[in-house]
MIFI-219676 format. One record per residue (C-alpha): chain; x, y, z. Coordinates in steps of 0.001 Angstrom, whole numbers, plus 500000, padded with zeros to 6 digits. Each point is the difference from the previous one (the first is absolute). Example, Ala and Ser with C-alpha at 12.3 -4.5 7.8 and 13.67 -1.06 7.14 Angstrom:
2
R   mol       xx       yy       zz
R     A   512300   495500   507800
R     A   501370   503440   499340
This chain:
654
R   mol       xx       yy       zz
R     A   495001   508673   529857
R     A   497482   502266   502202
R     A   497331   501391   497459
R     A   499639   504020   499508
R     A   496884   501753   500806
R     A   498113   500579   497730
R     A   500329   503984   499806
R     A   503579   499213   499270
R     A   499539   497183   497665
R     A   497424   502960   497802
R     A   502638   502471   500391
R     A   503008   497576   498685
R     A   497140   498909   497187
R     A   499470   503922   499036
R     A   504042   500373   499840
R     A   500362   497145   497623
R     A   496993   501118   497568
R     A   502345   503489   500043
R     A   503090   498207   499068
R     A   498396   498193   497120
R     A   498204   503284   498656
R     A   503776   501461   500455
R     A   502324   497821   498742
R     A   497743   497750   497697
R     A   497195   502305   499344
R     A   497528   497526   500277
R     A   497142   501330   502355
R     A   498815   497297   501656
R     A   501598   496152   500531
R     A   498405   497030   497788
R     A   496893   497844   501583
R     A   502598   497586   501840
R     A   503041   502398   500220
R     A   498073   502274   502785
R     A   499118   496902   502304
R     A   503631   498888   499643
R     A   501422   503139   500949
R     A   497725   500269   503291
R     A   500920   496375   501049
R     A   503708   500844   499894
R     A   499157   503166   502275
R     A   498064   497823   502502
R     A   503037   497618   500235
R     A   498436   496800   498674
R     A   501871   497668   498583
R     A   498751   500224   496197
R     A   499801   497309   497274
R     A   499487   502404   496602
R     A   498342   497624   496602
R     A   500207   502330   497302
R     A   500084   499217   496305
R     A   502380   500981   497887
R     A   499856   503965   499717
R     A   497788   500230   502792
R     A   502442   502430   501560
R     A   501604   498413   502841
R     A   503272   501953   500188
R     A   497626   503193   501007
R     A   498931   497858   502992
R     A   503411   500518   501503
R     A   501588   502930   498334
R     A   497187   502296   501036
R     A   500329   498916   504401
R     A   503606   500526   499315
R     A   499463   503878   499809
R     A   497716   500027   502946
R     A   501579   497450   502684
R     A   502551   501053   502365
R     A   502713   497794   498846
R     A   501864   498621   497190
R     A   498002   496710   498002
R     A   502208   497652   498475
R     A   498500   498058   497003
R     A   501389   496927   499471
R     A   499954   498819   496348
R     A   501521   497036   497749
R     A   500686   501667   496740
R     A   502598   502274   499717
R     A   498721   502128   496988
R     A   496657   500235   501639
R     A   501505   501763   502986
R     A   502083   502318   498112
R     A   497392   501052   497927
R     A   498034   500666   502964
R     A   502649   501750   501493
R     A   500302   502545   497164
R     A   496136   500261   499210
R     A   500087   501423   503794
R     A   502930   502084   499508
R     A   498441   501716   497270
R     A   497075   500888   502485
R     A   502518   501574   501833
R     A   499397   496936   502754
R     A   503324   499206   501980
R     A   500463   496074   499026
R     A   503025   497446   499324
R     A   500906   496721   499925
R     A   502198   497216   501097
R     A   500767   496720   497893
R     A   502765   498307   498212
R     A   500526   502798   497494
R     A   502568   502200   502168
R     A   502766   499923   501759
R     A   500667   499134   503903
R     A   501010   503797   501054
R     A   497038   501366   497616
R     A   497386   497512   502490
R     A   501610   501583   503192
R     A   499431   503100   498336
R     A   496935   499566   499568
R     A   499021   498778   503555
R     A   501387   502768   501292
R     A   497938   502049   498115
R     A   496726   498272   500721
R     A   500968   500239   503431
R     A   500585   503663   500089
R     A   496195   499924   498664
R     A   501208   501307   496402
R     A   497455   496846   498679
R     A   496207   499892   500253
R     A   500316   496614   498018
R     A   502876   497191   500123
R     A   499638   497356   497450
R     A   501685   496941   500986
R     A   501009   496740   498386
R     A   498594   496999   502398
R     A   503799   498715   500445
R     A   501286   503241   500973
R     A   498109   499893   502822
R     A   502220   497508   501908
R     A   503041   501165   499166
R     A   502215   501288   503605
R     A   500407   503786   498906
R     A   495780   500424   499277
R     A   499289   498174   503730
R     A   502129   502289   501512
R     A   498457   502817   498629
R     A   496289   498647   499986
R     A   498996   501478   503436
R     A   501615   503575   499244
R     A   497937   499913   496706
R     A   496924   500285   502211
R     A   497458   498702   497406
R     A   495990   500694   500172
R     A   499010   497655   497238
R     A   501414   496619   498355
R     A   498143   499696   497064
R     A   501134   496419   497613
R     A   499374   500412   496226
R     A   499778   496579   497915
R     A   498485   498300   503297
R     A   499763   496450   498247
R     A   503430   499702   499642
R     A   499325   498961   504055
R     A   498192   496826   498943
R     A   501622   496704   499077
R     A   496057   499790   498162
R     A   501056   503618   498025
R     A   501244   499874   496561
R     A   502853   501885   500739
R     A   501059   498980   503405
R     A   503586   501658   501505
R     A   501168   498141   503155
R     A   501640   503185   501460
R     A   496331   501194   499831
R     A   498792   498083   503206
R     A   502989   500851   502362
R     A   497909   503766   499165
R     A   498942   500252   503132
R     A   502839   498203   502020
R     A   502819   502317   498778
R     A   497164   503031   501113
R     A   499437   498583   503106
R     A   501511   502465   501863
R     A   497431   502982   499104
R     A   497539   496904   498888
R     A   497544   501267   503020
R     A   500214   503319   499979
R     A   499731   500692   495964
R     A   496570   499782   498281
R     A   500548   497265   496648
R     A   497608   499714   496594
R     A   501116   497185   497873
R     A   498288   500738   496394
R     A   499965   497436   496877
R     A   498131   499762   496732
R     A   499817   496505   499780
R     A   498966   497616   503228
R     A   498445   496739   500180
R     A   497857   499480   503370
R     A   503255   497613   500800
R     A   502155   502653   499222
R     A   498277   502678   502100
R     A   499684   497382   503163
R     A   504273   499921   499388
R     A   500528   503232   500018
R     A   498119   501138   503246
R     A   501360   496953   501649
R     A   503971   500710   498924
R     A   499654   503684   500881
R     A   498248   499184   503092
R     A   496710   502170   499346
R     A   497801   499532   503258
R     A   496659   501646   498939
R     A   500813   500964   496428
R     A   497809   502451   497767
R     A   499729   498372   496638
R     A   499010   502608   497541
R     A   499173   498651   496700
R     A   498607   501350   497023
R     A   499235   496589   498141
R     A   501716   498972   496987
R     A   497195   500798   497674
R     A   501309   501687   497074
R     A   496675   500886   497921
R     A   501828   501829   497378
R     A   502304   497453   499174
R     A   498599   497401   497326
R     A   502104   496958   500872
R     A   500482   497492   496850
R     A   501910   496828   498975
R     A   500945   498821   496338
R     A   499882   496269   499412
R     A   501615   500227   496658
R     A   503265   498604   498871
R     A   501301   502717   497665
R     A   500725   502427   502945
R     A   502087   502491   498320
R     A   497199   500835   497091
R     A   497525   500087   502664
R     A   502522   502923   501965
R     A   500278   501777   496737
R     A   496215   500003   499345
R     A   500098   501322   503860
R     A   502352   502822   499539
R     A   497870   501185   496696
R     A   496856   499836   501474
R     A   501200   502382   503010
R     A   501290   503439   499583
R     A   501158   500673   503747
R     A   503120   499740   501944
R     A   500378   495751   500404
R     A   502388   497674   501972
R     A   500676   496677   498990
R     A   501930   497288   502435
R     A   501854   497746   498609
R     A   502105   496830   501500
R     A   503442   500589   499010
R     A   502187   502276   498420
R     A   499957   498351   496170
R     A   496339   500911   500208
R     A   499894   503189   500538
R     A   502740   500705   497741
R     A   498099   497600   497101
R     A   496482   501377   500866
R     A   501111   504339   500045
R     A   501463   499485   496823
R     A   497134   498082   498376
R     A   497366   502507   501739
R     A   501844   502785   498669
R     A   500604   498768   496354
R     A   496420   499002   499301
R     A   498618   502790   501829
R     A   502274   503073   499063
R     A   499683   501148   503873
R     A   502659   500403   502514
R     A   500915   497042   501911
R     A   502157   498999   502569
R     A   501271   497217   501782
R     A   501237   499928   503838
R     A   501985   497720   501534
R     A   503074   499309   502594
R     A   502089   499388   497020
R     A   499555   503914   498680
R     A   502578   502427   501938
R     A   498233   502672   503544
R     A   499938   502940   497232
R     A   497892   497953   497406
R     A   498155   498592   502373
R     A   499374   503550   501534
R     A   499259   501567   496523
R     A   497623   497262   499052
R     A   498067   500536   502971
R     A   499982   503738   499811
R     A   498784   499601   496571
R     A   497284   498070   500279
R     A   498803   502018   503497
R     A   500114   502921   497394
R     A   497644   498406   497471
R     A   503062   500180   497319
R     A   500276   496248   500120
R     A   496589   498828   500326
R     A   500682   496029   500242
R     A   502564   498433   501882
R     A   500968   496358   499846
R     A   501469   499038   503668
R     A   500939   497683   502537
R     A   498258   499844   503028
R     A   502675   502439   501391
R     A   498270   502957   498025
R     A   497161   501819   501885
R     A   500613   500250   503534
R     A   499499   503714   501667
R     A   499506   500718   496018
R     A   497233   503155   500663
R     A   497711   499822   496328
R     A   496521   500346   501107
R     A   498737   499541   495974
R     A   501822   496558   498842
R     A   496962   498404   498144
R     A   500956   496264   499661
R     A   502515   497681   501475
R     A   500267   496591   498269
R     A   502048   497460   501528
R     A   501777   497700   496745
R     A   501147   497425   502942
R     A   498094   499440   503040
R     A   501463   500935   503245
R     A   500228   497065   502659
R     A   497318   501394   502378
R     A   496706   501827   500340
R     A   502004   502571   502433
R     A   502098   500976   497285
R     A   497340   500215   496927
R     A   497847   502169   502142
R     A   502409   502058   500101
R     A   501723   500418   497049
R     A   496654   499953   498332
R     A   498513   502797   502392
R     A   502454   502685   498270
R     A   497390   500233   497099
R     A   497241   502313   500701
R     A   501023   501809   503404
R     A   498652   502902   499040
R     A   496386   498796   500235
R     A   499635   499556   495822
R     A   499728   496540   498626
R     A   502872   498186   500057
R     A   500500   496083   498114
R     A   502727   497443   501754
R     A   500136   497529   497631
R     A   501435   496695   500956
R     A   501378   497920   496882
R     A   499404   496312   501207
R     A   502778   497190   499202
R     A   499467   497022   501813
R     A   503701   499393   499228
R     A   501395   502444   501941
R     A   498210   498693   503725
R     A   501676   496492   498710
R     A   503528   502112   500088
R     A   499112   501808   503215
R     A   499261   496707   502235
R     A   502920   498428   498620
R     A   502072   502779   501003
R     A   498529   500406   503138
R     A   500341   496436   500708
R     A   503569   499630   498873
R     A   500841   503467   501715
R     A   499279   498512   503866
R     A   502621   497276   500825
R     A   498652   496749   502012
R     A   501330   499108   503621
R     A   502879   498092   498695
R     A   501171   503010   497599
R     A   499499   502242   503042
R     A   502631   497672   501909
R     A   502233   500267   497375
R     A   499911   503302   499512
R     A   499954   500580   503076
R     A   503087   498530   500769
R     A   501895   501499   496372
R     A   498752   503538   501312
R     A   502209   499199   503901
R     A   502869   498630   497829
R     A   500191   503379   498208
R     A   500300   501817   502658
R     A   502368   497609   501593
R     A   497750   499397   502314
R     A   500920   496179   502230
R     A   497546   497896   501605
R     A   499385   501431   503839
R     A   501374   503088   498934
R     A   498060   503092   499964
R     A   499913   504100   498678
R     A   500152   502881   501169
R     A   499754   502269   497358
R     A   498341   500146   496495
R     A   501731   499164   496986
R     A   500018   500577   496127
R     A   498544   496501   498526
R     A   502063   499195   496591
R     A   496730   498831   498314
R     A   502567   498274   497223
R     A   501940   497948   502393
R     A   496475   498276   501359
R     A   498917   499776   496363
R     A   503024   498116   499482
R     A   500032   497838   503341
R     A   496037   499269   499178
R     A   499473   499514   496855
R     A   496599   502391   500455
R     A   499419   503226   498084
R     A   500047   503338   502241
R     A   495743   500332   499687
R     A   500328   496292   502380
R     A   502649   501572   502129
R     A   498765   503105   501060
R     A   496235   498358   500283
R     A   502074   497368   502521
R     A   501189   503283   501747
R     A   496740   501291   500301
R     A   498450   496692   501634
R     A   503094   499915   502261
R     A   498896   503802   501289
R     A   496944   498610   500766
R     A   501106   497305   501766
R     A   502420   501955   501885
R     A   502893   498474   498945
R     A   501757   502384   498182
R     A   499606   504341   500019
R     A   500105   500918   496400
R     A   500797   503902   500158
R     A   499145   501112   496578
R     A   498142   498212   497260
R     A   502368   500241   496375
R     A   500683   502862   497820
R     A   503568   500977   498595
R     A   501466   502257   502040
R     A   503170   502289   499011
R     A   502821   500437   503130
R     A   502723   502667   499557
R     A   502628   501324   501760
R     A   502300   502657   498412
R     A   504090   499525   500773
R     A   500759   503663   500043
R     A   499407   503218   502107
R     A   497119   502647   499061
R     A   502430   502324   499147
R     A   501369   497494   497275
R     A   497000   499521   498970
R     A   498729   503666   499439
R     A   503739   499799   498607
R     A   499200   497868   497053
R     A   496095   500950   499297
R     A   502016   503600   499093
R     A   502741   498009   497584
R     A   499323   500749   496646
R     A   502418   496738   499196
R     A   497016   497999   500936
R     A   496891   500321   497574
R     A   496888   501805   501080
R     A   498027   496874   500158
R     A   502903   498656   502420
R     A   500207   502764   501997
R     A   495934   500082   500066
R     A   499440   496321   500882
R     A   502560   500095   502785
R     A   498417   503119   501480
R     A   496310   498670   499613
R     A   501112   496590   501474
R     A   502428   502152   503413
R     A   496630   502109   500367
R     A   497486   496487   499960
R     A   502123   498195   502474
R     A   500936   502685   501860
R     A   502964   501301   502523
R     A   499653   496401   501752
R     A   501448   498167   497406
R     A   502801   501591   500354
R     A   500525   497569   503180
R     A   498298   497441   499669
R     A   498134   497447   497048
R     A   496390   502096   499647
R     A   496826   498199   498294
R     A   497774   501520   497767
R     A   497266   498120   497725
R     A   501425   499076   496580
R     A   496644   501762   498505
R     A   499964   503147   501874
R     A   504071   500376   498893
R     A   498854   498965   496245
R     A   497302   502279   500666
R     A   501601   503246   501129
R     A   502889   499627   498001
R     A   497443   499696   497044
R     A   502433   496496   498888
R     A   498606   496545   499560
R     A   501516   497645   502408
R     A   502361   498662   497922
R     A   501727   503446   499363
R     A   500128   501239   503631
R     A   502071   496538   500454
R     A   502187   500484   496964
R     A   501014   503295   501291
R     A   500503   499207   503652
R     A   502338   497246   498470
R     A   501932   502380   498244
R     A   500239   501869   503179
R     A   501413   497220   501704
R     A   502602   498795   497564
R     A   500889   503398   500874
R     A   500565   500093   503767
R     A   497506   502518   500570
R     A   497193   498047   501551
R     A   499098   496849   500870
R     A   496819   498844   499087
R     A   498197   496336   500414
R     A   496516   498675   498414
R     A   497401   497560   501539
R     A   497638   498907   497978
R     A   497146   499428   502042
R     A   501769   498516   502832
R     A   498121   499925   503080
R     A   501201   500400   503880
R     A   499176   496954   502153
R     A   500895   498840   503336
R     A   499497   496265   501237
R     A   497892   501028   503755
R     A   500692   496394   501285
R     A   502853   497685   500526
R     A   500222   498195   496732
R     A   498517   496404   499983
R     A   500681   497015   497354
R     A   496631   499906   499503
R     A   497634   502541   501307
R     A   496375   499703   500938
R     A   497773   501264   497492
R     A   496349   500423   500852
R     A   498509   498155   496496
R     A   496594   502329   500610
R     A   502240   503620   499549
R     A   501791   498396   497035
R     A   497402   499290   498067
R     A   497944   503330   501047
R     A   500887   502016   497514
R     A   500096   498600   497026
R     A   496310   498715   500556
R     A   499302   503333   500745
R     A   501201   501132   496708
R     A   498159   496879   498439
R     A   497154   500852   500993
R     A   499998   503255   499090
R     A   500597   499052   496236
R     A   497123   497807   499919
R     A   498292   503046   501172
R     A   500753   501937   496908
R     A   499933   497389   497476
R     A   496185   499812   501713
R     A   499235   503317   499069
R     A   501302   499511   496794
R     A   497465   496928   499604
R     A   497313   500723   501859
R     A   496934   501039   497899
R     A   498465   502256   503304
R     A   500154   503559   499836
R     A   503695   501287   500380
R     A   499064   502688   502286
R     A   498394   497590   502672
R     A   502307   497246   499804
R     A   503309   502475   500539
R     A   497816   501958   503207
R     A   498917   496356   501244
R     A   503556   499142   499995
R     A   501394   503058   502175
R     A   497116   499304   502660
R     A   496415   501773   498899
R     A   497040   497908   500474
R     A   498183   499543   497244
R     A   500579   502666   497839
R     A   497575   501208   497083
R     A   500870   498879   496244
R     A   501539   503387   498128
R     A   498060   499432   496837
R     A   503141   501637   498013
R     A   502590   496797   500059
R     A   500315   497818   497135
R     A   498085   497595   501644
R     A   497277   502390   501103
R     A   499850   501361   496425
R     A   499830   496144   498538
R     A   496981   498919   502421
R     A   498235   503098   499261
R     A   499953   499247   495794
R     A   499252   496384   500738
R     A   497088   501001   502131
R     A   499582   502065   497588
R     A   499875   497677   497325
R     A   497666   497765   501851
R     A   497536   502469   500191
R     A   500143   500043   496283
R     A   499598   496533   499501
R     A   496924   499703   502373
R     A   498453   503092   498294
R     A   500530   498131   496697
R     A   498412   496833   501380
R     A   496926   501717   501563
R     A   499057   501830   497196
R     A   500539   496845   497375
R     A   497733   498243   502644
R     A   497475   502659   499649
R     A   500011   499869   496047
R     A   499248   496455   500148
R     A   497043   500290   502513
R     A   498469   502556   497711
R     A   500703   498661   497306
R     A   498336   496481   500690
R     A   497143   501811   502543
R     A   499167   503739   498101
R     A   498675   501748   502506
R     A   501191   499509   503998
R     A   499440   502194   503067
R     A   503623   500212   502251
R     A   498697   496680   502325
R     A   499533   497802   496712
R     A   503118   501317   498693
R     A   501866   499351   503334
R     A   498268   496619   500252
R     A   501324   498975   496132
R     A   503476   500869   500142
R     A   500315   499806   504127
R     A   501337   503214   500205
R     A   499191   502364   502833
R     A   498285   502607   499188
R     A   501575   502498   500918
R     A   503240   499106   497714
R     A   497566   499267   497127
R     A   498908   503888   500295
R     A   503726   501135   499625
R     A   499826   497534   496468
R     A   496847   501151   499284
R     A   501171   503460   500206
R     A   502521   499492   497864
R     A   497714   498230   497194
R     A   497607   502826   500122
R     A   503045   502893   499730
R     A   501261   497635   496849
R     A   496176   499973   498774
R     A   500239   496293   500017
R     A   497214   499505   502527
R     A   496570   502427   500844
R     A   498084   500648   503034
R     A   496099   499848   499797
R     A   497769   500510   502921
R     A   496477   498800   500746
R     A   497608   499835   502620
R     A   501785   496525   501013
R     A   503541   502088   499908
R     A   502677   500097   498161
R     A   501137   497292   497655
R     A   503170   499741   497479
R     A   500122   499007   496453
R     A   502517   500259   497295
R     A   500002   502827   497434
């Protein structure tokens, strides 16, 4: 992309300082931020390293207001994007999105709209993007700017890598050339960063990082066994707003209750298992300072905005560096001191590796599943298909023998080998379509026969899935229905079933199904490159011996985790557990070698009377100038006095 002139790249620069003063009220962009921001203008292709609250978000959201043109921001996480999305509408900035959340009609809508320029922002989710209705539209979107949050999820070497994340710039090929594109990520590995210029095709990329020093953060690991008496002596000792990450579900129930009984504070747990509402009232809460410790998943956190969370202690380890840096870089972003704690338990890296190990099938479970994935689809050999299909996980469990965590890893390998197109990765997904008119329907939401809470549920659920379904089966994510219709799950599908016993609607559940289509004639026995099979899972191997390194190694914290995302030799902190630990045992040492040097000196004295600072330093074979720091010492203590003579000084005791 041609670069500006420079007059024009200043004036762009001085409209984007006026949008932050306007809409953000900051005055002037963060050391980092401003470079950023004049990159995109001059149309480079820009890498963006920031920590953790280092404010990359600004780095788009700000050229949005000045370009000529609409930028799309493609993101993995659905909550992040809507809370994005209403952060900005509450500046009065024109954004939306487009993801699994809402209906069919509701995403042409929504097109049309950016297309009409009604958008300055268009968060997408990476699979929308090749979906037929968004490439016909693409071109009459006219975007300026492509700008990919969560960039990592490009890399196969990322912690969190999404396959529909490298067909990115395939599926934006058509405006590919003629778009200017900032890929931004918090946590890259020099592998990582090598991936994602290469996958997005960067020719000359700007890489803009701001290191991942974090001097305000005093990292720390706890060897000892009883974990939960060292998190209680934790959340007594600290009087701030805290987040603790736990492994599973039972633990953060077990731990909140425990916290909160001994401690007589307000504490929650957060989970998948708690309904959108609770979730959504737990998070409010402890955003609010209300609920100042939270015991989560690692689902808790992202796009969470709370500058002045203190500590973050992680009760399990996560399985990567990627993902402790940043989980454990939501304490202190504010600029105070902040404590991630890491409770060590060698245990739970033995659970890990086996579960990594026994998650990745071998060649011959690939061929078998392979072959029980074509029978369920009915699939012959020499036969091929032309369109993608719902996979019944169940039937291949039951054809296999292998758990669904084998399966859809098989899947996954298969995309990569470009066997098989796997649509959408699993999540339960809620289909309706309703068996009467509208005017029925408006019909029966005004019958007082039916109870308010009947007449309410099927008027939330007609106004989710919208006029489509009155057509047509519609799709909607189980969790934004459970969420909107403020129901767990379970209750959204107990009523729909009622509905349907009733004739009104019909309604169908898949429980994390996913869409696949077989791209090649099917084979008895396909070739499977050995190298791409067993990729990944060393990947994620390797990785875990990573952390469990950190965990073990006795080096400062600070330099090994900067080491490992790519600085070169990186000062010691002098604030980590194992900084503080060196610094008393050099301490100590100093101590002991006073203590020697001055019993030395006693003894001389003692057996000599009277010696000038060579005799002394001769007798004990101390230096002299570490004998005056003793002899300092003696004298201050009135142990030892200083007489002078023509000859000089000599030493004798008192």
């Amino acid at each position: 992309m041609p670069d500006a002139s420079t007059d024009t790249l200043d004036q762009l620069f001085r409209q984007a300082e006026q949008a932050l003063q306007k809409y953000w009220g900051y005055p002037q962009f963060r050391p980092g931020q401003d470079e950023v921001v004049k990159s995109v203008f001059a149309g480079n292709d820009t890498l963006v390293l920031f920590p953790t609250g280092g404010g990359k978000s600004l780095c788009y959201q700000v050229p949005a207001l000045v370009l000529e043109g609409l930028t799309i921001v493609i993101s993995p996480l659905v909550a992040l994007m809507e809370d994005q999305v209403e952060q900005l509408n509450s500046r009065n900035i024109r954004a939306t999105y487009i993801n699994s959340t809402i209906t069919k009609s509701e995403i042409e809508q929504r097109l049309i709209n950016a297309r009409n320029g009604m958008y300055r922002l268009l968060y997408m989710a990476p699979e929308r993007l090749a979906t037929p209705l968004f490439q016909y539209e693409l071109l009459n979107l006219k975007p300026a700017l492509i700008a990919i949050d969560e960039a990592h999820c490009i890399s196969e070497w990322g912690h969190d890598f999404r396959p529909s994340y490298r067909e990115i710039r395939e599926n934006m090929e058509a405006v590919a050339d003629r778009v200017k594109w900032l890929a931004l990520t918090a946590t890259a590995t020099p592998e990582v960063r090598d991936d994602i210029v290469k996958v997005l095709g960067f020719k000359t990329p700007k890489v803009i990082s701001k290191g991942f020093d974090r001097p305000n953060l005093h990292w720390w690991v706890y060897y000892g066994e009883d974990r939960i008496h060292a998190v209680q002596r934790m959340f007594k000792r600290h009087q701030g707003s805290g987040l603790i990450y736990a492994g599973t579900r039972k633990s953060c129930n077990e731990l909140s209750a425990q916290l909160q009984q001994v401690s007589g504070r307000a504490v929650k747990p957060y989970h998948a298992g708690l309904s959108p509402r609770q979730r959504s009232q737990v998070q409010e809460q402890w955003v609010s300072g209300k609920v100042p410790l939270v015991v989560a998943t690692n689902a808790f956190g992202m796009g969470i905005d709370k500058p002045d969370c203190r500590y973050v202690i992680h009760y399990d380890a996560p399985a990567s560096l990627e993902a402790y840096y940043q989980e454990a870089g939501r304490a202190g972003r504010d600029g105070e001191t902040g404590y991630p704690v890491l409770l060590y338990n060698p245990h739970t890296f033995t659970v890990m590796r086996q579960q990594i190990e026994n998650s990745y099938p071998t060649r011959d479970q690939l061929l078998k599943i392979y072959n029980c994935v074509c029978d369920t689809l009915d699939l012959a050999v020499g036969s091929e298909m032309d369109r993608a299909e719902i996979l019944d996980l169940k039937s291949v469990e039951q054809r296999s023998g292998f758990g669904t965590g084998k399966i859809m890893a098989a899947l996954r390998i298969f995309k990569r080998l470009e066997l098989f197109d796997l649509s959408s990765e699993p999540g339960r997904q809620i289909g309706v379509q309703f068996s009467m008119d509208l005017g029925l329907i408006r019909q029966i939401t005004q019958d007082t026969h039916y109870s308010e809470r009947k007449r309410q549920f099927i008027q939330d659920i007609f106004r989710l899935f919208g006029p489509g379904s009155l057509h047509e089966i519609v799709w909607l994510s189980a969790s934004y229905v459970a969420e909107k219709t403020g129901f767990t799950f379970n209750r959204v599908v107990s009523g729909l079933e009622v509905l349907q016993r009733e004739q009104l609607l019909t309604a169908k559940v898949l429980n994390g199904d996913p869409m696949v289509r077989i791209t090649t004639i099917r084979e008895l026995k396909p070739h499977l490159d050995s190298v791409v099979v067993e990729q990944y899972r060393e990947i994620l191997l390797k990785k875990l011996q990573y952390m469990q390194a950190y965990c073990e190694t006795s080096d400062c914290r600070s330099r090994f985790l900067r080491t490992y995302f790519g600085e070169v030799n990186p000062p010691r902190c002098g604030t980590c557990d194992n900084c503080v630990k060196r610094a008393k045992k050099s301490s100590a040492e100093g101590i002991k070698q006073d203590s020697e040097t001055i019993r030395k000196i006693l003894f001389a004295l003692r057996k000599h009377k009277k010696l000038h600072i060579h005799g002394l330093s001769e007798q004990t074979g101390i230096r002299p100038k570490a004998l005056r720091t003793g002899l300092n010492q003696l004298m201050r203590e009135k142990l030892v006095r200083q007489n002078r003579t023509a000859t000089g000084a000599y030493y004798e005791l008192c």
